[in-house]
N, C-alpha and C positions, 0 to 999 in steps of 0.2 A: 504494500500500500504506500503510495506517496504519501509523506507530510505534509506537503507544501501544497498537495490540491484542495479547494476548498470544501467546506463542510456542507455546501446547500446545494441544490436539485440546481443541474443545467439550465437558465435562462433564455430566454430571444435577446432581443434586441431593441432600442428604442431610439430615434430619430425625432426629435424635437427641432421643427421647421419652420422657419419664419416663410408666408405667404405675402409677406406683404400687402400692403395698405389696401388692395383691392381689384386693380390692372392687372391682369392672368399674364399682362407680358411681362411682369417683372418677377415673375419667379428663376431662381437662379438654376445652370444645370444638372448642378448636385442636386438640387433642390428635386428636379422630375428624375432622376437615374435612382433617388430615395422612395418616389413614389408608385415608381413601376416596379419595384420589388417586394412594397408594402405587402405583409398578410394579413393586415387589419389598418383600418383610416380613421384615427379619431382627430376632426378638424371644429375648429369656432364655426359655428353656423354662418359668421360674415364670410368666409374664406373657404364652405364647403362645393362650391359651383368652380370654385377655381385650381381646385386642389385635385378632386375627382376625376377628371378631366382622362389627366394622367397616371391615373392606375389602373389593375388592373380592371378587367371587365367582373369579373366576381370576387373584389376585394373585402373581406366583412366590413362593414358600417356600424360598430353597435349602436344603439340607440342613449343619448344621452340624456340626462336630469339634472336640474340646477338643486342645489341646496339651499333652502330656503335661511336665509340667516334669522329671520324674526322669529323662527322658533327656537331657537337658544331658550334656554330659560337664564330668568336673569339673574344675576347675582354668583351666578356659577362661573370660576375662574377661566380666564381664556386659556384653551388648548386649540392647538393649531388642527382644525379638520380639511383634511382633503376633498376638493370637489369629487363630484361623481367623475369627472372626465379623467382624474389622476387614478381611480378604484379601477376603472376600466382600462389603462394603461400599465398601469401592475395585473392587472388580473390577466391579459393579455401575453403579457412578456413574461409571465410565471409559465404559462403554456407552452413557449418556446417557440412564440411569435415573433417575428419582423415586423414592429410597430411604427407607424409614422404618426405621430402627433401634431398635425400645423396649427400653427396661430397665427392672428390676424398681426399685419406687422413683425417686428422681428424677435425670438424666445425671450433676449437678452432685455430687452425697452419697453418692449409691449406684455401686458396679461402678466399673468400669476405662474409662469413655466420652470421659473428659478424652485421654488416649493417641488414640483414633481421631478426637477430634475434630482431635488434632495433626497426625494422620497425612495427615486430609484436608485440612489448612491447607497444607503440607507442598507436596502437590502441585496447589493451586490448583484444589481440589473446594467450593464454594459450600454450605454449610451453615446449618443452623439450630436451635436450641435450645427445645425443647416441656418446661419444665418441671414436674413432678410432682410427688406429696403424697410426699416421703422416708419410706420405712420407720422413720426414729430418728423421725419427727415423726407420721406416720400411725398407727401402732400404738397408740403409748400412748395418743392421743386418743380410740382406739376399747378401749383397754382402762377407759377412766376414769381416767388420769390425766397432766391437765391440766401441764403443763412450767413455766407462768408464770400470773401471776394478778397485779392490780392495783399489787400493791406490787413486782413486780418478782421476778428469781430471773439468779443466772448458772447457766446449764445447758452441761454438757460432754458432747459424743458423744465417744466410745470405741469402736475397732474393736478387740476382745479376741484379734482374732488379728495385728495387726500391732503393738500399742499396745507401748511401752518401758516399760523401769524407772522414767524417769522422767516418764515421762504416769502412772502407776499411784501415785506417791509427791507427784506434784501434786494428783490428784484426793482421792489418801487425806485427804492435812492439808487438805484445805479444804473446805465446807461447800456446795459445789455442788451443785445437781440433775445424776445423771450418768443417761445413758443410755448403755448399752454392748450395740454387737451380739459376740451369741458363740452358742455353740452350746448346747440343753438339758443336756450331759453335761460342759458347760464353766463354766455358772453358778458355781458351786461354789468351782472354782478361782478366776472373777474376785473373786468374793465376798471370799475368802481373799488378796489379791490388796491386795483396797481394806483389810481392817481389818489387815492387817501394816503397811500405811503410813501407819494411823492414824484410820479412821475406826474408829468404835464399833461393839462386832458388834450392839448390839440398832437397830441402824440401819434402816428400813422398806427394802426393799426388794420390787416387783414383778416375776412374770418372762410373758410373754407370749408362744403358740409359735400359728402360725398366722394373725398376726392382721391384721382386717380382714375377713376372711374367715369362714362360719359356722361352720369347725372351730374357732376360735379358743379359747383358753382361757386364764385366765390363775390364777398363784399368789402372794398375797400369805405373805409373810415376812420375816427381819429379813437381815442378811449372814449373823448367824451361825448361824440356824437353815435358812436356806433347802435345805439338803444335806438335812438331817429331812425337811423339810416333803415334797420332789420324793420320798423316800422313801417318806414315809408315804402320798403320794396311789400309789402304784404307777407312779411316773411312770421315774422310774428303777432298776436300771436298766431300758438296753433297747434292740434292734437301732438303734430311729428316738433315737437317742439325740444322733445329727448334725444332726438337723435344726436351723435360727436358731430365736433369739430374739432378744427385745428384752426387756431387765432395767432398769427404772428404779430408780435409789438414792437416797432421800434422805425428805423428810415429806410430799412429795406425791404419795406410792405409799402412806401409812399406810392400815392395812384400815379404820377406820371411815372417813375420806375417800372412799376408794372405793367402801365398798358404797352411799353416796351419788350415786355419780358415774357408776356400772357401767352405762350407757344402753344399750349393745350386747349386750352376754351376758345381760340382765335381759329381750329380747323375747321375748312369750308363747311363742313358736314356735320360739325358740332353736336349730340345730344340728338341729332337726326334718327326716330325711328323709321328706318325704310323697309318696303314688302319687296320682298326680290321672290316672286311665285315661280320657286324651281326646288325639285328636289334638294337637300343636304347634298348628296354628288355632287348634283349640276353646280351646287351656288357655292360650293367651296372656297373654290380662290375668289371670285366676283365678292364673297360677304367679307371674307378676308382684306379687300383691297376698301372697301366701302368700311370695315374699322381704322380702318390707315389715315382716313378722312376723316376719323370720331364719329360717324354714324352708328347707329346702335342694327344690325339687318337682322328681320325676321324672314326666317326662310317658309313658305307657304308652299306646298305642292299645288300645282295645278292636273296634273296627269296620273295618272298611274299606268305602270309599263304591265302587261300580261303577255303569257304564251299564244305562238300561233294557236287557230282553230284547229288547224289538219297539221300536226308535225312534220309530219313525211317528208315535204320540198325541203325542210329545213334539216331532216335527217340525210337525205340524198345527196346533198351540196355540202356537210359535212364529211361523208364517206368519200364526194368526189374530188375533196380538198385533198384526203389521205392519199390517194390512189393517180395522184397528178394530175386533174381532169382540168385545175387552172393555172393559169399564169399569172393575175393577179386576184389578190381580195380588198376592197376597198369598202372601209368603215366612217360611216359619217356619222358616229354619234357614241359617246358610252355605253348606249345601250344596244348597241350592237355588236358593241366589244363584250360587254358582260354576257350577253345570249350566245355569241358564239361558245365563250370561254364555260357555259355552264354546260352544252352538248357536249363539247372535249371532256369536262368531267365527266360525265354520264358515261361515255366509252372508254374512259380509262388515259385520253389523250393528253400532251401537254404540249409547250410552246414548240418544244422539237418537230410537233407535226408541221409545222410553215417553213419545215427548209426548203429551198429550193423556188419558195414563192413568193412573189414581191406583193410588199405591202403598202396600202395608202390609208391616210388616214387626212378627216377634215379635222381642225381644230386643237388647240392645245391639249382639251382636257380628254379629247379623243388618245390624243398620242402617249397622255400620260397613262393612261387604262393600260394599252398595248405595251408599255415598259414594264408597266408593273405588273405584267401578264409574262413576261419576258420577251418582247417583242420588242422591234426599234423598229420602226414605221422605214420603208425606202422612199416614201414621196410624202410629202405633206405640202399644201400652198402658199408658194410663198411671195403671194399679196392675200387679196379676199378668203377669209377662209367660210369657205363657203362649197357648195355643190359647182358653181359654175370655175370659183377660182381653183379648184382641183382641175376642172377640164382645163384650165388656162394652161397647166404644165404636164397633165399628163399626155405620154408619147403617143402617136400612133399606130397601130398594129402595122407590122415589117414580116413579111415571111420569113425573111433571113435572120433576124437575129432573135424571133420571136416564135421558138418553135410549136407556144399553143397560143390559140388565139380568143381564148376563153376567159372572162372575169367571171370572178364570186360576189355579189353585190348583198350581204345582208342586209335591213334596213324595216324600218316600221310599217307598216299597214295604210297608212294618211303618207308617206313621202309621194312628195312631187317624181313625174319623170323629167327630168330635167337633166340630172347624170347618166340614166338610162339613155335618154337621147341622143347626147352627145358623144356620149363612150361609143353606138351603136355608129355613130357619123366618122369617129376615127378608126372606124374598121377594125371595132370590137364585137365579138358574141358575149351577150351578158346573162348570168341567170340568177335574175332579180325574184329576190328569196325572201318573203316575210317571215323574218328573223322574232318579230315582237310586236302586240300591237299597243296601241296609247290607247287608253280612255281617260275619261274623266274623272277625278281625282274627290276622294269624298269632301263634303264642306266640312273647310278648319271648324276649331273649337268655338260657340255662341260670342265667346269675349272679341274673338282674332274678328269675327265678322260684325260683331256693333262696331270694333276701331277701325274698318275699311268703312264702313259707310256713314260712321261717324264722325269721320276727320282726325280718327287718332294717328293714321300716320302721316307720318311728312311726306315722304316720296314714295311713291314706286315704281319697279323698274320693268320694263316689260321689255321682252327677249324676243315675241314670235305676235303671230295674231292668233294663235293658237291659245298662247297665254290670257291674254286679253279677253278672248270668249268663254275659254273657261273659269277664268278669275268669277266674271260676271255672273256666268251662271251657277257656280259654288258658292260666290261669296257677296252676291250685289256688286253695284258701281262705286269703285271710290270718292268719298266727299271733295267737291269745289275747292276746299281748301288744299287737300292735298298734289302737291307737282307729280305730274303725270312725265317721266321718260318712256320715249322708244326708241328699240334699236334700228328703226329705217323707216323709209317711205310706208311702205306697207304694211308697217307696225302701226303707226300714226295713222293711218288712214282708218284701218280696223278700227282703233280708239278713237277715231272722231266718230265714227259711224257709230258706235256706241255710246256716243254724248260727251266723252271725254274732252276735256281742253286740252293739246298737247302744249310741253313748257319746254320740252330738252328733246332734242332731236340727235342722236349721237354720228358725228361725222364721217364714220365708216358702221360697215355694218358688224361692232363687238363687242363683248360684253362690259371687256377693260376698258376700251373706247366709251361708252355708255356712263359706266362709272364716275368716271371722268369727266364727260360732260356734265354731270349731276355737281360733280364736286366744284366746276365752274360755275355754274348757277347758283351754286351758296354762295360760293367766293363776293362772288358779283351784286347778290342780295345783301351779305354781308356789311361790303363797303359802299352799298346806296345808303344803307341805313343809319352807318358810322359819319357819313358825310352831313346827311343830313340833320344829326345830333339825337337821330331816335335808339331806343335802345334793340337789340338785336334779339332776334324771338327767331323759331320756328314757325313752320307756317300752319301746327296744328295748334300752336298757340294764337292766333289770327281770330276774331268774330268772321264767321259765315258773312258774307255781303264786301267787306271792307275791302277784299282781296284784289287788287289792280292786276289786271291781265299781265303775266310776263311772257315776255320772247324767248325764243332758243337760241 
């Protein structure tokens, strides 16, 4: 027997992780390589949408309970009790689990993590420390204002619900940058707080509630107007009147500094909720590029993809892939990458089956399927990606260098013959194979469809006139107030015929391109309204009627 092994039953593991402030892009890469390993996720309810994300698909979750403090009885000495969240972290890691514990912000700054990490010291539970961008230090960076600069600054955090008399009467007399978490409907008081002990009421002060995030908002004022100021925006009072903030004190919260500095609240797309009606697949990178802008994108299905009627033409054009019968196969959509790729499974086939046969693909997110299938597309277009801009480059049928003269065209049920035409003009044989068909996609949840027809979203983006008819008939017409984008003529056209006002017209026919336009049209809203000294809204913030027609 060893001496020197210890006396208690093998433990897991525990990872106590800072999530940061609230923005899923600021988790660090330790931070997700801890959480894809996780075999249990116990996170703060603020930071459990952002943490989940990346673990695994059946990570336990337990279920947590706050400990009611008021039932102390009184007069009974304090001992230190562990939340339920630190019971479930030991109880966990006694099993000879891999625990990930996140908090909001970082273990170190934020929340009560110090206690559990003792807790786990305690009983010789092996732990680790994932540090995070702290809420006192995340926020303000995203609110525009900057804690220290070149020449230096002493900066004080302050918790305005534990902080003493005499933390309140240090910070007052002295000339510090302070950051203080408290609540919206407590600013006020800290305010009152710092200039009893000596700071100056016309003192700059910021207050920030949400932030990092794209509700985020922030109020520049002094200590001693700030109570007005929350007033006069209608911000107080009010039920959410609890919710944190972070209040920066001192000249590097002053309003001209910052409306310099405001890089976050100033994106074209700001707090924009936009409907982009395409499947999670399709809207991928499109929702992706539209948070890049600070929109917030709801992804709505319009379609649902189902099997042929008759399988068979789509079984035969599979066997006749295996057996040489073509020379190309050409994919205009995801979903005709995924239906090929789901037949190859059914017969036991894999990417190996396409030697020897060249591949075209429309569209980026087209080509990305066929990577990730293990394929690399031999043709993709390169201008319009589109049905016609594939015919733009693909070759001719040649006897000579083209020993078959046959294409494989998988493709949905509703496509146009448009490539069929043209493939058949460059002296191709095509056998045009309904691979899947599209219907109509059940109507979103009663909430998603009063915020279309009631003007809760700001924008939405329309892809096809496909989309646009079925939007309609799943989900009503989107309210007046909301900016109608289309991806082309024909998009536009569909939506006017359906009563829509079109606002964005995207300059080529693409999704990114679309995006993009949309993000111009804030841009451009933005600085009509800065110019003119109004203050800067959405447009499902707008009264019905008031809304002056915009251009594309």
């Amino acid at each position: 027997m060893n001496p020197t092994a210890p006396n208690h039953p093998v433990h897991g593991h525990v990872t106590f992780l800072g999530a940061g402030p609230g923005d899923p892009g600021l988790l660090t890469l330790r931070a997700v390589e801890a959480l894809a390993a996780a075999d249990v996720l116990i996170a703060d309810p603020q930071v459990l949408d952002v943490v989940r994300t990346h673990a695994r698909a059946h990570v336990d979750m337990p279920a947590q309970t706050v400990t009611d403090e008021s039932s102390k009885t009184v007069g009974t000495p304090e001992v230190p009790v562990l939340r339920d969240t630190a019971n479930l972290v030991m109880s966990a890691a006694r099993g000879g689990k891999r625990v990930v514990r996140a908090v909001l912000g970082d273990p170190g700054l934020d929340g009560n993590a110090g206690d559990e990490m003792l807790a786990c010291a305690t009983e010789g539970i092996t732990f680790e420390v994932v540090p995070g961008v702290a809420t006192a230090v995340g926020v303000p960076a995203y609110a525009g204002v900057p804690l220290r600069d070149g020449k230096g600054a002493d900066v004080r955090f302050v918790d305005a619900r534990t902080a003493s008399a005499t933390c309140w009467s240090e910070v007052g007399a002295s000339e510090v940058t302070a950051v203080v978490s408290t609540t919206l409907d407590s600013v006020a008081a800290a305010a009152g707080e710092l200039v009893s002990a000596g700071r100056k009421p016309d003192t700059p002060l910021t207050v920030t509630v949400a932030g990092t995030t794209t509700r985020q908002r922030t109020w520049t004022a002094t200590l001693g107007s700030i109570a007005q100021v929350l007033k006069a925006a209608k911000v107080l009072p009010s039920p959410d009147g609890g919710q944190p903030v972070i209040a920066v004190v001192g000249e590097r919260g002053a309003a001209a500094r910052r409306d310099q500095l405001s890089w976050f609240e100033s994106k074209p797309l700001f707090g924009w909720n936009v409907l982009v009606p395409r499947t999670k697949e399709q809207a991928a990178s499109l929702s992706d590029q539209l948070r890049s802008y600070g929109a917030v994108p709801s992804e709505v299905p319009t379609i649902a993809v189902e099997p042929p009627r008759t399988p068979q033409q789509m079984e035969r054009a599979v066997k006749g892939l295996v057996t040489g019968r073509y020379e190309w196969i050409a994919f205009t959509s995801v979903n005709a990458v995924k239906a090929v790729r789901e037949k190859f499974e059914e017969y036991g086939l894999d990417a190996r089956a396409f030697a020897g046969i060249k591949v075209a693909a429309v569209g980026e997110q087209t080509a990305k399927s066929l990577v990730e299938f293990g394929v690399k597309p031999d043709l993709v277009p390169s201008g319009e990606q589109s049905a016609a801009g594939l015919l733009e480059d693909w070759p001719p049928y040649d006897p000579v260098f083209d020993p078959i003269d046959r294409v494989f065209l998988p493709r949905a049920d509703i496509a146009t013959e448009t490539l069929v035409a043209g493939l058949i003009e460059l002296g191709w044989e095509v056998d045009d194979v309904t691979a899947y068909r599209t219907v109509r996609a059940s109507p979103p949840p009663a909430e998603t469809r009063e915020a279309i027809k009631g003007g809760g979203f700001d924008a939405v983006l329309f892809t096809s006139s496909s989309t646009v008819r079925n939007l309609v008939g799943i989900a009503g017409k989107p309210h007046n107030v909301t900016v109608i984008a289309c991806i082309g003529p024909a998009t536009a056209k569909t939506a006017e015929e359906h009563g829509l006002r079109v606002d964005v017209l995207s300059p080529e026919p693409s999704v990114h391109k679309l995006a993009e336009a949309l993000a111009d049209f804030g841009a451009a809203r933005r600085d009509a309204a800065l110019e003119a000294g109004d203050p800067v809204t959405r447009p499902s913030e707008r009264r019905p009627g008031s809304r002056r027609r915009a251009r594309s």
